[in-house]
ROMAR-11490 format. One line per field, with one value per residue (C-alpha): residue number from 1; residue in three letters; y, x, z. Coordinates in Angstrom, 2 decimals, decimal comma. Each point is the difference from the previous one (the first is absolute). Layout:
! ROMAR-11490
num = (NUM_...)
residu = (ALA_...)
y = (Y_...)
x = (X_...)
z = (Z_...)
END
This chain:
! ROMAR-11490
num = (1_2_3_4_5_6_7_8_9_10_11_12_13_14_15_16_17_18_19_20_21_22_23_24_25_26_27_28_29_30_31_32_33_34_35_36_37_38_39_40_41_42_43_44_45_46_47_48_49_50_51_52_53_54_55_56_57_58_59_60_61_62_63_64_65_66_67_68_69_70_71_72_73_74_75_76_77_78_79_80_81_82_83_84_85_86_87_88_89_90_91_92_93_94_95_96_97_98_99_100_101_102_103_104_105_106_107_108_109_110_111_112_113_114_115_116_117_118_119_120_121_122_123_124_125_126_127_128_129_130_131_132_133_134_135_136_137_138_139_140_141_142_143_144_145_146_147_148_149_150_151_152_153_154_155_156_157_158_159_160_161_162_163_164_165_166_167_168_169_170_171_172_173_174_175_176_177_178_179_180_181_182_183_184_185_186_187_188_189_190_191_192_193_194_195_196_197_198_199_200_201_202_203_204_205_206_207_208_209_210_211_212_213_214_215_216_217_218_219_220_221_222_223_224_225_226_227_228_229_230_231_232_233_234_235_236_237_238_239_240_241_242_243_244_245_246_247_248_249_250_251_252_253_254_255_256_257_258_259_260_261_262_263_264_265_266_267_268_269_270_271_272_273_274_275_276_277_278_279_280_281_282_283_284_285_286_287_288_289_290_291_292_293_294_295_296_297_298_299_300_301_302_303_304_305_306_307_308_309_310_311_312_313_314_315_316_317_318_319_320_321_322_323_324_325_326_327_328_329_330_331_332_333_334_335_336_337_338_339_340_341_342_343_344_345_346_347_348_349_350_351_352_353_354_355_356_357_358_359_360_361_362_363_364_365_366_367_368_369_370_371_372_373_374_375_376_377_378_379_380_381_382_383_384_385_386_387_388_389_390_391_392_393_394_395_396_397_398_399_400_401_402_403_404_405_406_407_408_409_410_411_412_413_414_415_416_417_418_419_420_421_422_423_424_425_426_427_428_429_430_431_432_433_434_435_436_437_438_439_440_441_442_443_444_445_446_447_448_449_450_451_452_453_454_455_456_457_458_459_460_461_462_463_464_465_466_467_468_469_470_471_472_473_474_475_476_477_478_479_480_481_482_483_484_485_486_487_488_489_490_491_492_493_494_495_496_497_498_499_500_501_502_503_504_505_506_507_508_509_510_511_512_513_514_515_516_517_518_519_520_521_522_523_524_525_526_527_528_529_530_531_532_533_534_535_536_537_538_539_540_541_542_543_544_545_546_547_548_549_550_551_552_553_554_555)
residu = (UNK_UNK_UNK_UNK_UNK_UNK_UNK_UNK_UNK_UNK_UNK_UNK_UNK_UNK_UNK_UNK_UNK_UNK_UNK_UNK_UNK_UNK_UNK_UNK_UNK_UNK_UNK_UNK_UNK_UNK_UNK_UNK_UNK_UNK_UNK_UNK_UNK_UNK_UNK_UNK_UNK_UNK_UNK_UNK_UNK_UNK_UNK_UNK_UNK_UNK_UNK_UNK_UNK_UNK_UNK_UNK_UNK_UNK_UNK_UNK_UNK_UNK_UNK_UNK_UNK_UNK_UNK_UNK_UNK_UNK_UNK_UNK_UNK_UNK_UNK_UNK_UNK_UNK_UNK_UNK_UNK_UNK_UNK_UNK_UNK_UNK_UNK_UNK_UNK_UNK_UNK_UNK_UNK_UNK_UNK_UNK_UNK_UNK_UNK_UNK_UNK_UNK_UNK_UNK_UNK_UNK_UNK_UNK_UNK_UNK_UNK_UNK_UNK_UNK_UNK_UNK_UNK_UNK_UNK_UNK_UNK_UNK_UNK_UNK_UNK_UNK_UNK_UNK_UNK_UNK_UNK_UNK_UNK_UNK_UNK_UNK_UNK_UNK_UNK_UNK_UNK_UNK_UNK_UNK_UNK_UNK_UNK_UNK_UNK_UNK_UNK_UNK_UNK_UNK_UNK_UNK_UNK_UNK_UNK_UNK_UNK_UNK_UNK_UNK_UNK_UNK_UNK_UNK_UNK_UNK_UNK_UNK_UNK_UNK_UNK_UNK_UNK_UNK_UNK_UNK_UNK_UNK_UNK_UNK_UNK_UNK_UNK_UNK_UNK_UNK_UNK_UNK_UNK_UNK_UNK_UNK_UNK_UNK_UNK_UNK_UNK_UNK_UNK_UNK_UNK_UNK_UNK_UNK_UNK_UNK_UNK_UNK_UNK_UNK_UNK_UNK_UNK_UNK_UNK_UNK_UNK_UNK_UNK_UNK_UNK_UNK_UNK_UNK_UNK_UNK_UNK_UNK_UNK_UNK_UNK_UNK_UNK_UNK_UNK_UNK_UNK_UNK_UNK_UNK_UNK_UNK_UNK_UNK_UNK_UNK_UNK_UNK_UNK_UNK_UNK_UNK_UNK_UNK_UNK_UNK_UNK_UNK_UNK_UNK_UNK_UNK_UNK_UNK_UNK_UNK_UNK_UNK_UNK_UNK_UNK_UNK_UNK_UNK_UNK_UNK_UNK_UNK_UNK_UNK_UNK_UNK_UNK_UNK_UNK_UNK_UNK_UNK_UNK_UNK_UNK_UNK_UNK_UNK_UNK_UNK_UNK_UNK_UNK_UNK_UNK_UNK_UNK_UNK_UNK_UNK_UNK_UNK_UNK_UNK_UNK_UNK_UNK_UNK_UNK_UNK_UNK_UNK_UNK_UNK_UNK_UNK_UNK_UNK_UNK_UNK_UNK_UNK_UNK_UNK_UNK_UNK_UNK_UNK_UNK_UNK_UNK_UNK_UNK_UNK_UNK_UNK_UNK_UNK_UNK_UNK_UNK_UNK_UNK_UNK_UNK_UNK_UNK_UNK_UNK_UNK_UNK_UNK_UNK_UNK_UNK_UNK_UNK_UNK_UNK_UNK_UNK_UNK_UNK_UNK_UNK_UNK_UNK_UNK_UNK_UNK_UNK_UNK_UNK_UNK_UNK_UNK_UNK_UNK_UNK_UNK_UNK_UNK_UNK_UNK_UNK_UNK_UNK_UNK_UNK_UNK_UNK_UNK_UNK_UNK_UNK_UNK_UNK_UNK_UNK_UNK_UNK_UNK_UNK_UNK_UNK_UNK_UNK_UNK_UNK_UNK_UNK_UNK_UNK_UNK_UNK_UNK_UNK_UNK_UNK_UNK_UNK_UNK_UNK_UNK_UNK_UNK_UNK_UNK_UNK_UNK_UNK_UNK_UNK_UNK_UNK_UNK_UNK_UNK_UNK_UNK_UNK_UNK_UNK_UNK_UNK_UNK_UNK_UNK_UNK_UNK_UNK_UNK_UNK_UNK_UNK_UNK_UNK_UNK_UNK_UNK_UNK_UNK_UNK_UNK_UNK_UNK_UNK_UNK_UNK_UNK_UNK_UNK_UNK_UNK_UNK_UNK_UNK_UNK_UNK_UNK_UNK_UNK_UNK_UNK_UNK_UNK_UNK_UNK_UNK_UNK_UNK_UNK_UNK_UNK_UNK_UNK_UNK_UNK_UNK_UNK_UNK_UNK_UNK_UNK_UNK_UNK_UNK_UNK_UNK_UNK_UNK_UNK_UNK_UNK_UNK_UNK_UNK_UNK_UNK_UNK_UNK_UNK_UNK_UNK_UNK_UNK_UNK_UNK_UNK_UNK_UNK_UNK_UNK_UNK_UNK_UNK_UNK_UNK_UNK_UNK_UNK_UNK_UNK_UNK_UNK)
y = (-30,62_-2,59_0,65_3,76_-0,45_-2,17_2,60_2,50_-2,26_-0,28_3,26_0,83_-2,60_1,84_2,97_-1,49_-1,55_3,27_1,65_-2,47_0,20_3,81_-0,10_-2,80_1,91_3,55_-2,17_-0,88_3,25_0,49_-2,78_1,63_2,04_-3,05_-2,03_2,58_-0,36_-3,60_-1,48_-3,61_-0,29_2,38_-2,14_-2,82_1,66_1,30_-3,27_-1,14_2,61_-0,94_-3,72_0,80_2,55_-2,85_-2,13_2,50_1,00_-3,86_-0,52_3,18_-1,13_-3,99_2,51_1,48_-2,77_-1,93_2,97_-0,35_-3,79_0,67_2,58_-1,52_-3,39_2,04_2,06_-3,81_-1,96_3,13_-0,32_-3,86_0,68_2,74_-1,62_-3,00_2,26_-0,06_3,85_0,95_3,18_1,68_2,22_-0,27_1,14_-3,15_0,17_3,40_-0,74_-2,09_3,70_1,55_0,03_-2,56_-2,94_-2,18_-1,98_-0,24_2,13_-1,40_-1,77_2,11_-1,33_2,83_1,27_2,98_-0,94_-3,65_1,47_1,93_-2,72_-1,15_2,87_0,40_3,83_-0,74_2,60_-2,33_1,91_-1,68_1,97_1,98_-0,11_1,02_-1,29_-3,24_-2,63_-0,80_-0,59_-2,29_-0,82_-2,67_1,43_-2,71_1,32_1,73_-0,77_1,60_-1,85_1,61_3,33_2,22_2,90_3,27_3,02_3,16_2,39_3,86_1,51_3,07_0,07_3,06_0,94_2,15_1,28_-0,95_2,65_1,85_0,95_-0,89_2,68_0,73_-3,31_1,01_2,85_-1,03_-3,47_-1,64_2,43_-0,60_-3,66_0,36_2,57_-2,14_-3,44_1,37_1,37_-3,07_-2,76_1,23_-0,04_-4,36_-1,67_-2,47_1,93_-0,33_1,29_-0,70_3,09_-0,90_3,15_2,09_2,68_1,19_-0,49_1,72_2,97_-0,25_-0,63_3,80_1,19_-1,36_1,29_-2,70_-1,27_-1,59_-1,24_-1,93_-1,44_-1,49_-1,86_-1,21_-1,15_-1,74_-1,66_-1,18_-1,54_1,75_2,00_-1,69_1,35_-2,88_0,22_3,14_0,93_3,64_-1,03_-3,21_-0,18_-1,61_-3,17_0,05_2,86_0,73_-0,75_-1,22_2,11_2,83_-2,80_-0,31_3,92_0,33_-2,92_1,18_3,68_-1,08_-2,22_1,94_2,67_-1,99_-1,26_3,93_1,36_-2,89_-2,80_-2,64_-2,71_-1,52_-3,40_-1,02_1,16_1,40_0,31_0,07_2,58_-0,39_-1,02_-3,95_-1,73_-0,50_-2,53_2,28_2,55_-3,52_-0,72_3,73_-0,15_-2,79_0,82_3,14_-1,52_-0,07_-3,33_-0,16_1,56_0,14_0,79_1,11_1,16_-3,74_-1,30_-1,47_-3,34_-0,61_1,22_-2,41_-3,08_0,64_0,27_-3,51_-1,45_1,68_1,78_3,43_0,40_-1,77_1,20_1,60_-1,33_1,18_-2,21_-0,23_-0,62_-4,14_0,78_1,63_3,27_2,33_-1,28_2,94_-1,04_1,25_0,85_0,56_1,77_-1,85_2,17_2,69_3,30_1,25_1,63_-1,13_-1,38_-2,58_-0,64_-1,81_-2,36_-1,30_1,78_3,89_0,92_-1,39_1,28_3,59_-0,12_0,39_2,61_2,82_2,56_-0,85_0,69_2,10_3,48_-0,70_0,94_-3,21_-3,16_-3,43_-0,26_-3,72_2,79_-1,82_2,21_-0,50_0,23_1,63_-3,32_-0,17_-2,34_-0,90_-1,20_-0,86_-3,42_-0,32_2,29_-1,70_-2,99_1,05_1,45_-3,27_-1,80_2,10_-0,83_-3,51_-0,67_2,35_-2,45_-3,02_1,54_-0,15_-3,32_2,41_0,94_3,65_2,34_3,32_2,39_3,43_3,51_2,31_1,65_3,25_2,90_-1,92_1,90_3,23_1,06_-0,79_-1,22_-2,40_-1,46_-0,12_-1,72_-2,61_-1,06_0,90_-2,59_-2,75_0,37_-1,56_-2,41_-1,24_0,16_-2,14_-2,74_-0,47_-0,46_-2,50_-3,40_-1,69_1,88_-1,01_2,95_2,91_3,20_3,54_2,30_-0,21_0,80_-2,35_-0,97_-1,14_-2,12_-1,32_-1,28_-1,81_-1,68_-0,71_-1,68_-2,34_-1,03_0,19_2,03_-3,15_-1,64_2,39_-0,31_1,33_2,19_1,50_2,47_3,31_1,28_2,09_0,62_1,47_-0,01_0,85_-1,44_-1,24_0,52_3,50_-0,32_3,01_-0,19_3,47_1,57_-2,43_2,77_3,14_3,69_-1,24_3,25_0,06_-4,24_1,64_2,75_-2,16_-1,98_3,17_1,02_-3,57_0,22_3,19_-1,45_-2,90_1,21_2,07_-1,91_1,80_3,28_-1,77_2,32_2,92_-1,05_0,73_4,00_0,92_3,11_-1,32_-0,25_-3,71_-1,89_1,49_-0,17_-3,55_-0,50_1,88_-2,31_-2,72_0,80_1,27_-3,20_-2,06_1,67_-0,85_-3,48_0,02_-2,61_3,14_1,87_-1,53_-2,24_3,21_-0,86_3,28_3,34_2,20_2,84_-2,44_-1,18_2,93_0,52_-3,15_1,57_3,16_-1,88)
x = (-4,27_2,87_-0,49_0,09_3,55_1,04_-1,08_2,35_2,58_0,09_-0,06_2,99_2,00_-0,44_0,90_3,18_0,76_-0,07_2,03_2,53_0,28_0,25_2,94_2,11_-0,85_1,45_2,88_0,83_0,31_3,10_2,20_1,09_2,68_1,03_0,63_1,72_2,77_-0,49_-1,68_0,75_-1,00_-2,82_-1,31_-0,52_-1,49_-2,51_-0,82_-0,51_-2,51_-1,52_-0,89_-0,37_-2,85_-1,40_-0,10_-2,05_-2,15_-0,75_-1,08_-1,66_-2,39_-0,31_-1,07_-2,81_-1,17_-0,06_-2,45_-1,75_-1,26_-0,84_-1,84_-2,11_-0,02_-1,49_-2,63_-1,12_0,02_-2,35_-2,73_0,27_-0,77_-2,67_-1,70_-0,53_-1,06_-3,71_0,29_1,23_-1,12_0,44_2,60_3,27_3,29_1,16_-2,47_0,97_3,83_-1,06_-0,60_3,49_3,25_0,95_-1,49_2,19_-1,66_0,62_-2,13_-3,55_-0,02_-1,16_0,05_2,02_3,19_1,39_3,34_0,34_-1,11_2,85_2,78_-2,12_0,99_2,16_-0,60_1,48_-2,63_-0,31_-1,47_-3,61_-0,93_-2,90_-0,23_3,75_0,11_-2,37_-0,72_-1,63_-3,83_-1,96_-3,53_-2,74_-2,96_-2,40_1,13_-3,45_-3,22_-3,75_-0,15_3,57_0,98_2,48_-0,90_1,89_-0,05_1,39_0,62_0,30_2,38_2,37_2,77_0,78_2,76_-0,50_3,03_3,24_1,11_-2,33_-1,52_-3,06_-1,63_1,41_-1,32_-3,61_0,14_1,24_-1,36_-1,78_-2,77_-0,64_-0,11_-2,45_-2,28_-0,19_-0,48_-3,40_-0,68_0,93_-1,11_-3,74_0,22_-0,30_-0,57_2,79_2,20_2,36_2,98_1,86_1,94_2,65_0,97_-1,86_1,89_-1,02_-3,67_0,28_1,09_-2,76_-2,68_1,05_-0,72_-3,01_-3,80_-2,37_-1,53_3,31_0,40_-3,02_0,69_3,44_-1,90_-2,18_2,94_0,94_-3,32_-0,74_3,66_1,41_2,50_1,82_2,81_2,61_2,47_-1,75_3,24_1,23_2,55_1,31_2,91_3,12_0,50_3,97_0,54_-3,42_-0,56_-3,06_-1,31_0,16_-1,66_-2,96_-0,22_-0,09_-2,46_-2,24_0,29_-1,69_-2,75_-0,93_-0,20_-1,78_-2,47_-0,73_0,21_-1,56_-1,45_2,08_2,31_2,73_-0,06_3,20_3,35_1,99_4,25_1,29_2,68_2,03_3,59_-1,02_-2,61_0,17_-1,57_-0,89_-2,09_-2,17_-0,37_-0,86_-2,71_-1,60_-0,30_-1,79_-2,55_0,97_-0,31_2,16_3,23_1,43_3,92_2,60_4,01_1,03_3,08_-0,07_1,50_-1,79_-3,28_1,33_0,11_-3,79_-1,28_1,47_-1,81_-3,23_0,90_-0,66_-3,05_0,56_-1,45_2,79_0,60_2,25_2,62_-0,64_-4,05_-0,46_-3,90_-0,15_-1,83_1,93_-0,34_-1,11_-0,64_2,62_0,56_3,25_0,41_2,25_1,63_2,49_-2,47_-3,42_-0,08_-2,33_2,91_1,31_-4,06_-1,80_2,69_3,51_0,27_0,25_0,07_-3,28_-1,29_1,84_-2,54_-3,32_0,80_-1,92_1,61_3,04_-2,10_1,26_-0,27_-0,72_3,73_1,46_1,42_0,93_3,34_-0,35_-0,98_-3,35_-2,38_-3,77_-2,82_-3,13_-2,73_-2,71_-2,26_2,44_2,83_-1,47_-0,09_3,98_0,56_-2,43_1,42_3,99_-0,86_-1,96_3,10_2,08_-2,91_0,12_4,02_-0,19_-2,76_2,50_1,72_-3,19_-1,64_-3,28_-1,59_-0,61_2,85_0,36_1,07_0,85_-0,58_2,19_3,05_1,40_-2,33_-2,09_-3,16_0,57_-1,10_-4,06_1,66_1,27_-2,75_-1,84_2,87_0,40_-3,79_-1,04_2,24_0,00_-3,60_-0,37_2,49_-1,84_-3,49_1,77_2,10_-3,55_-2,38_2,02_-0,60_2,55_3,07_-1,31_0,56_-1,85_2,27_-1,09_1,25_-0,08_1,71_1,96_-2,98_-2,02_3,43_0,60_-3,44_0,13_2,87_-1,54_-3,33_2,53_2,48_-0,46_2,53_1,59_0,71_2,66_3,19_2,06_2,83_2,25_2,87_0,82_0,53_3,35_2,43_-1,88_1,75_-1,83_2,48_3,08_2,32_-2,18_-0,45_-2,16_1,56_1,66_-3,41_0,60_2,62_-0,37_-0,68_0,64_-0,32_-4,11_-0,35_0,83_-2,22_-2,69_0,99_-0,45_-3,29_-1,00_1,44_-2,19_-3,00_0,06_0,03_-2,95_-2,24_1,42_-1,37_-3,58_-1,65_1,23_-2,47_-2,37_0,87_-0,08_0,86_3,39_0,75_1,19_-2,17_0,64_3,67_-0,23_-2,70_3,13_2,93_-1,84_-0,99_3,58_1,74_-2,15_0,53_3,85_-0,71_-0,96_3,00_1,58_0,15_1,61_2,15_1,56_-0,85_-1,93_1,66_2,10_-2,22_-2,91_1,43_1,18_-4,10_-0,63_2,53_-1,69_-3,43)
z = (14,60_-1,04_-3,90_1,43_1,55_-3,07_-2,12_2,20_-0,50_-3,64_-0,59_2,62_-1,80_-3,21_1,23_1,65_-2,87_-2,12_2,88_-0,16_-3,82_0,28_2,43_-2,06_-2,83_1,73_1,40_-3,02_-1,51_2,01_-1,47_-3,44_2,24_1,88_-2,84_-1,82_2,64_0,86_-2,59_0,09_3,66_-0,09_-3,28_1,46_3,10_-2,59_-1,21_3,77_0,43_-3,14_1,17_3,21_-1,43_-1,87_2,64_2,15_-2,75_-0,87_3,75_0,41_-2,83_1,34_3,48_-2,09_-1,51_3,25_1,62_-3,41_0,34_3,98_-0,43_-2,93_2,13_2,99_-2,34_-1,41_3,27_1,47_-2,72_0,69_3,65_-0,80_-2,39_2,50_2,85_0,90_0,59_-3,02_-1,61_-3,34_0,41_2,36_-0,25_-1,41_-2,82_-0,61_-0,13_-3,23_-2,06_1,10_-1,62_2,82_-1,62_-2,38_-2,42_-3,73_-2,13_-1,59_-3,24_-2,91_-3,40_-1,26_2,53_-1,39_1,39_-1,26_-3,51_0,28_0,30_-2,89_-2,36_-2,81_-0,31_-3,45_-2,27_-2,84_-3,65_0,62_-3,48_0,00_3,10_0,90_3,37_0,05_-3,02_-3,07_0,98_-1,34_0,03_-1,04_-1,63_1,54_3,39_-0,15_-0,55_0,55_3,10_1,02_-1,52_0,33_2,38_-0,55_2,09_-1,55_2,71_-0,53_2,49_0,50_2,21_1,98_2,14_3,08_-1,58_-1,98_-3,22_1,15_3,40_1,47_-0,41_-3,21_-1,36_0,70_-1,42_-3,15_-0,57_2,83_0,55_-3,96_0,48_2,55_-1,61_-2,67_1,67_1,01_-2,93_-2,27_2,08_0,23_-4,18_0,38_2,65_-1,34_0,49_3,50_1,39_3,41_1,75_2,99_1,60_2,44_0,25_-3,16_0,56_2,96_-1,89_-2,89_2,45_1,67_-3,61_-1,78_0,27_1,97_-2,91_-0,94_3,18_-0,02_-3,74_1,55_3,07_-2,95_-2,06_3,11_1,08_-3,72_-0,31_-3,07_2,33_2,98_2,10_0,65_2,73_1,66_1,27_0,46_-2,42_-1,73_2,79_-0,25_1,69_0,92_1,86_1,13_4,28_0,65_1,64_-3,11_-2,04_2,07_1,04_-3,91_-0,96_3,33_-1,81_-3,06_1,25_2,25_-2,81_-2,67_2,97_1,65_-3,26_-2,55_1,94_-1,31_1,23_-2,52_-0,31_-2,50_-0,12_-2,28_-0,15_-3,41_0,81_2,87_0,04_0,96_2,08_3,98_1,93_2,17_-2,26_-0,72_3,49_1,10_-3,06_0,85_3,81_-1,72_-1,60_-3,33_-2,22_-2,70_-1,07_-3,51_-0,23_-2,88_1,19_0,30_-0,98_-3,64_0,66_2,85_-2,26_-2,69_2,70_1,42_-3,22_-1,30_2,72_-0,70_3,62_-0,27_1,65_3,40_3,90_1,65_3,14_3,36_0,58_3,43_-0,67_0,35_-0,58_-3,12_1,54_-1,58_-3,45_-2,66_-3,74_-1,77_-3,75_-1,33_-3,88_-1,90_-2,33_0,08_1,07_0,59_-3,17_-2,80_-2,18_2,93_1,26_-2,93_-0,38_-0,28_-3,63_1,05_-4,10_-0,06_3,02_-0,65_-2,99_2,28_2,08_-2,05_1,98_-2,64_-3,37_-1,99_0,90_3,44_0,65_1,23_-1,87_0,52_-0,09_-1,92_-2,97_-0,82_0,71_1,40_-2,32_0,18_0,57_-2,74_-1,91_-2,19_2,22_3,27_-0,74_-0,96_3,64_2,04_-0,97_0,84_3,13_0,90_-0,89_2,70_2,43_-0,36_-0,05_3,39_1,82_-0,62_3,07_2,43_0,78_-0,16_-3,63_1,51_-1,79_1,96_-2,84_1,61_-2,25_1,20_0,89_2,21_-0,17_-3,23_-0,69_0,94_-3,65_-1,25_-3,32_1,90_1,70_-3,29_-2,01_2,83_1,06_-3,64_-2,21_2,81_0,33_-3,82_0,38_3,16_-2,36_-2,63_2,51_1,70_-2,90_-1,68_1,96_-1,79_1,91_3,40_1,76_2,31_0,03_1,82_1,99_3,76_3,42_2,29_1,94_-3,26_-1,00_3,38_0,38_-3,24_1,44_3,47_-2,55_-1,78_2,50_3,81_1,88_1,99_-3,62_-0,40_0,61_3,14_0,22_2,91_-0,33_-1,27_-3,31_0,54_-2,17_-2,75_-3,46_-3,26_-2,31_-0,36_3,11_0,58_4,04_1,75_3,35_-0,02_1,52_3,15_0,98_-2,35_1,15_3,93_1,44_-1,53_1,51_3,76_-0,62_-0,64_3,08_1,57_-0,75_0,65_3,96_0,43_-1,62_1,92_3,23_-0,42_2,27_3,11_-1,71_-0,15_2,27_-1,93_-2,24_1,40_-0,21_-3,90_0,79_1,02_-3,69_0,07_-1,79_-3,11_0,91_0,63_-3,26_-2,33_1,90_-0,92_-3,58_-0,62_1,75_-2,45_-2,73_0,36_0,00_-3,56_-2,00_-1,34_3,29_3,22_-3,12_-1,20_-3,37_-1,25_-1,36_2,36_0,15_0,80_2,77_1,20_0,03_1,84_2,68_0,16_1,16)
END
């Protein structure tokens, strides 16, 4: 009851304060006039104010900081008391008080705090060479052995978004329902072959089209572990301007699809688009279920600084968690993108070069203007071996010889060329890397949970470093920050507000429910598909076309 009243009387004191600041403040405003016509007398007047307002202000905040230290005195002498009484039980107020905003204590130690690395930074964007934004790597070739080789996992992927040029639906039409069609058709051609896929919105959409039979080869894609769905969102949501409450209505959305529709449960996580990394996304993840995470829109310098210490994979942790229980495994890419030149390593010529979606003819190029090459007997070795050099330089910024090599880029593989020039030409370098002993290597293609678990084999989880913070403000070079979407296209942010008030009150309609002739389940089914859908990092940002989000508004 007395931490109560204090409570009461802190907050009372800050709102006096603010009241009292307002009304100097709107006093003040008057004064111009008055010292127009006296101004020597009125001046110093206004300098009176002006201390006496400092004075108030300076014992308004010695008032707050008094309340402060009681009431954290009276929360610490309780536990004392409790913790010595015979009838003390598990839960009481007092213990409770120790999870609310009431409590002051400093935060946990983590090894990494996003906001002392800050002070830390120079944000200076050095030429590294090569690799524009880092350093020169370098490398020792007895780093491996055939009692410790280098692991890389070369992951296929496409990235699809619920809409940003184009619409949604526009998207499928055009590319994603090709990518899908032939991802079943492709990966049942090797079983080597894998491929992860993010967004269920899109499934959602296939699935409505295709015959049973192809229904039945995806859940066996799935169950043998060349296919796996990361994420399992709706969409790959934003994580600044998202509630969250629209990040769990969309991330409910698609597992509850991909379990009704094809028995399966995500178990990593995948964000290599939105505008920077919350805290909060990693702590809603992890209370879902999900073990691992791998990010990519983080600020360079701050990219540069992990990676010197060998940081970059680390378990995120709250800052407000003392236990560690909300630690996920987190991987962050190093390089610029999650395209194939900025994946294999810090040298995107050389990486630009094995994408085989740039060959020639294929109607894309590297803009570095060395073009790939078609693999064969008689240069494999020379390739193998310069790809294996990018490999290597990129695991001197893990303390982990796994190298997680994504394949990929937006709306990849939505031609079967494609999928044969890619798996095709990496499938003999992998033949020739892992018949020759000498290089001390095992390369293949794989999805996040083959590379994670490779990681979880050589290095337990709690060996890792730890990390708390946020990764916010996102710049991609130079002085490039993406923090217009915080406030763009307002007028589509309170819409989705909006929708999100109605939504969220529909348990008072739960007996409603029970009448489906009443029409509102599929009303609230659509609300929720379409409020998810908006959540997507080009949609409730304001980042996509106009007409597309003119769409989103529509829905």
């Amino acid at each position: 009851m007395r931490v109560r009243r204090l409570s009461a009387i802190l907050g009372a004191s800050l709102i006096l304060g603010g009241c009292f600041m307002l009304y100097l403040i709107m006093d003040l405003t008057f004064l111009p006039q008055e010292i127009h016509s006296e101004s020597h007398n009125k001046w110093a007047q206004l300098e009176d104010r002006l201390n006496q307002l400092e004075d108030d202000l300076r014992r308004h905040h010695d008032t707050v900081g008094q309340l402060k230290h009681s009431i954290k005195d009276m929360v610490g002498e309780g536990l004392r008391q409790e913790s010595l009484s015979p009838n003390r039980t598990t839960s009481s107020p007092r213990m409770d008080l120790l999870s609310c905003g009431l409590q002051v204590s400093t935060p946990p130690h983590t090894d990494v705090q996003l906001l002392e690395l800050y002070k830390q930074l120079k944000f200076d964007n050095l030429d590294g060479g090569a690799w524009k934004q880092g350093w020169n790597i370098e490398y020792s070739q007895h780093s491996w052995n055939p009692h410790k080789k280098l692991k890389v996992f070369v992951v296929p992927h496409s990235h699809n978004d619920p809409g940003w040029i184009k619409t949604y639906e526009d998207y499928y039409h055009s590319q994603t329902r090709n990518i899908l069609n032939n991802m079943i058709k492709k990966l049942r051609e090797d079983d080597r072959r894998k491929f992860i896929w993010a967004e269920t919105s899109y499934l959602a959409l296939w699935w409505d089209e295709i015959s049973q039979e192809e229904k039945a080869q995806a859940k066996q894609l799935l169950a043998n572990g060349q296919l796996e769905v990361v994420m399992g969102g709706w969409v790959m949501n934003d994580e600044a301007n998202t509630d969250y409450y629209s990040i769990l209505t969309q991330m409910i959305e698609g597992h509850q699809w991909l379990q009704n529709n094809m028995d399966y449960t995500p178990r990593s996580s995948w964000s290599i688009d939105p505008f920077g990394e919350s805290p909060s996304m990693a702590f809603l993840v992890k209370r879902m279920g999900l073990e691992n995470l791998v990010i990519q829109r983080v600020h360079y310098s701050v990219k540069k600084m992990l990676a010197r210490s060998k940081n970059l994979e680390f378990l995120w942790r709250q800052t407000w968690d003392g236990s560690g229980s909300t630690d996920l495994l987190t991987h962050m890419m190093p390089f610029y993108s999650y395209d194939v030149p900025h994946t294999c390593g810090p040298d995107p010529k050389v990486c630009c070069q094995f994408d085989f979606r740039r060959l020639p003819g294929y109607g894309m190029a590297c803009p570095w203007r060395t073009p790939p090459q078609v693999i064969t007997e008689h240069n494999v070795a020379h390739r193998a071996e310069m790809l294996l050099d990018q490999y290597r330089k990129k695991a001197q910024l893990y303390r982990t010889n796994v190298v997680l090599a994504p394949l990929g880029d937006d709306f990849r593989y939505d031609q079967a060329s494609e999928w044969d020039a890619q798996f095709n030409n990496y499938q003999r370098i992998f033949d020739y890397l892992n018949t020759n002993p000498t290089l001390n290597v095992e390369a293949q293609f794989g999805t996040l949970s083959d590379f994670f678990t490779a990681v979880r084999e050589e290095v337990s989880p709690e060996q890792f470093p730890t990390l708390s913070g946020d990764f916010f403000t996102y710049a991609d070079r130079d002085d490039h920050y993406w923090s217009g979407y915080y406030t763009s296209r307002p007028f589509y942010k309170r819409l989705d507000r909006v929708l999100m008030g109605y939504l969220s009150s529909r348990p008072s309609f739960a007996s409603w429910l029970l009448a489906p002739e009443t029409g509102l389940t599929k009303l609230l089914s659509d609300a929720r598909r379409s409020l998810s859908l908006f959540q997507h990092h080009d949609g409730v940002t304001g980042t996509a076309r106009d007409y597309v989000v003119e769409d989103y508004a529509k829905k």
